[in-house]
N, C-alpha and C positions, 0 to 999 in steps of 0.2 A: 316381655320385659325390655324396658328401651335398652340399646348396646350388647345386648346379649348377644346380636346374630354380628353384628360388629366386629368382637372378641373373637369369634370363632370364622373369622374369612380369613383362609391361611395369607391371602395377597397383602391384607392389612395387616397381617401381625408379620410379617417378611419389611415391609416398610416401616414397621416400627424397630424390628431388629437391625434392618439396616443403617435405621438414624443412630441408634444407638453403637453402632458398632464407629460410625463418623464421629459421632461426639464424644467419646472416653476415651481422652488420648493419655489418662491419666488414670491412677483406681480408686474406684468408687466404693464405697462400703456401705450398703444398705440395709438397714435394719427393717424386715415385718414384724412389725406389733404380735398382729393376730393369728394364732392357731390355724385360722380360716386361711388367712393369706399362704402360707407355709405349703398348707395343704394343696391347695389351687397353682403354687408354682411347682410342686413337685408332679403331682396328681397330670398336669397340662406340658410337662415335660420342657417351662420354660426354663429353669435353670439350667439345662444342658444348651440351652442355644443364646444363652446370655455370652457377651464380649466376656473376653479373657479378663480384662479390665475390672468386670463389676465382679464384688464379693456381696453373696446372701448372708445378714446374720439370721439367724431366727431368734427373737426375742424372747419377754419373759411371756407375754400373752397377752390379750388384751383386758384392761379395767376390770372388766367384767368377769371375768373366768378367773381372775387373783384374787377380788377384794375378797375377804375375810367376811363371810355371814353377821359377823358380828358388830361391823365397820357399818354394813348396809343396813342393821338393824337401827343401828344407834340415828344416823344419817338424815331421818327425819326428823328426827325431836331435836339435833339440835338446828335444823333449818327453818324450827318454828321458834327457836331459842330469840326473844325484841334484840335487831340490831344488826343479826345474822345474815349475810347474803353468801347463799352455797354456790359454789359452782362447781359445773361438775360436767361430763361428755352425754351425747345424748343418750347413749343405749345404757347407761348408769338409772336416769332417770325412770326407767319402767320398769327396772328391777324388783323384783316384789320381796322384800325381808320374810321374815315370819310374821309380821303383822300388817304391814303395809309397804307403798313404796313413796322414793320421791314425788313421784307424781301426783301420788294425794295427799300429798303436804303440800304441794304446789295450787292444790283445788282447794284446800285449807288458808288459801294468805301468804303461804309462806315465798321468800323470794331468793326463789333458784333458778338460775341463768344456765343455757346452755353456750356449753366455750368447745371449741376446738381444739382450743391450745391452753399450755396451763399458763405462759404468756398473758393470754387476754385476762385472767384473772389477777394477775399484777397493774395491769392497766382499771382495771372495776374497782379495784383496791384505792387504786391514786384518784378512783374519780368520787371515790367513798372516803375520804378520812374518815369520816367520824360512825362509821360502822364498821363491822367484825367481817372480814372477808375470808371464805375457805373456801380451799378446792378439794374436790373430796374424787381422785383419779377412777 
């Protein structure tokens, strides 16, 4: 896996903690999203060697592990709704409902855009007046 062995050379991760200890001369509040991430800084024992400076939140979780079964049920039909343009994160889009997923509403016609940020869906929006623009997190 590219970066894996990367991550795990104590010399590069000592010079990433030193950059970081250079640059926070102020505090930083950082929010992880994901479960995963949480896990991976506790599990890797980086929160104890972060700067005084930076605070971990740990969030609500990621899109995916919150949205409601029935958000993700609904979420194709209406992305095949004339006019609709979903958008939504990419690991939302393979989620499989109880009948299907975005993805095969996306092999059906339908036009779902994958976004980073829920940002660029205000920008798809201004470049769409005249269709229905939703981001579905």
């Amino acid at each position: 896996m590219k970066y894996l062995s990367e991550f795990r050379n104590p010399e590069i991760v000592e010079q990433y903690i030193n950059e970081l200890h250079k640059i926070t001369t102020c505090p930083w509040t950082i929010m992880e999203v994901c479960e995963g991430q949480t896990h991976s800084l506790v599990k890797n024992g980086i929160l104890n060697i972060l700067p005084k400076f930076i605070r971990m939140v740990h969030g609500p979780g990621c899109p995916v592990c919150v949205t409601p079964l029935n958000l993700i049920d609904k979420a194709p039909y209406l992305a095949e709704e004339k006019g609709v343009i979903l958008c939504s994160y990419g690991d939302m889009i393979r989620v499989l409902g109880s009948q299907r997923s975005l993805l095969e509403a996306k092999a059906n016609g339908a036009d779902i855009r994958i976004l980073y940020s829920p940002l660029e869906a205000v920008k798809v929006a201004q470049q769409n007046p005249d269709r229905e623009v939703v981001f579905l997190p």
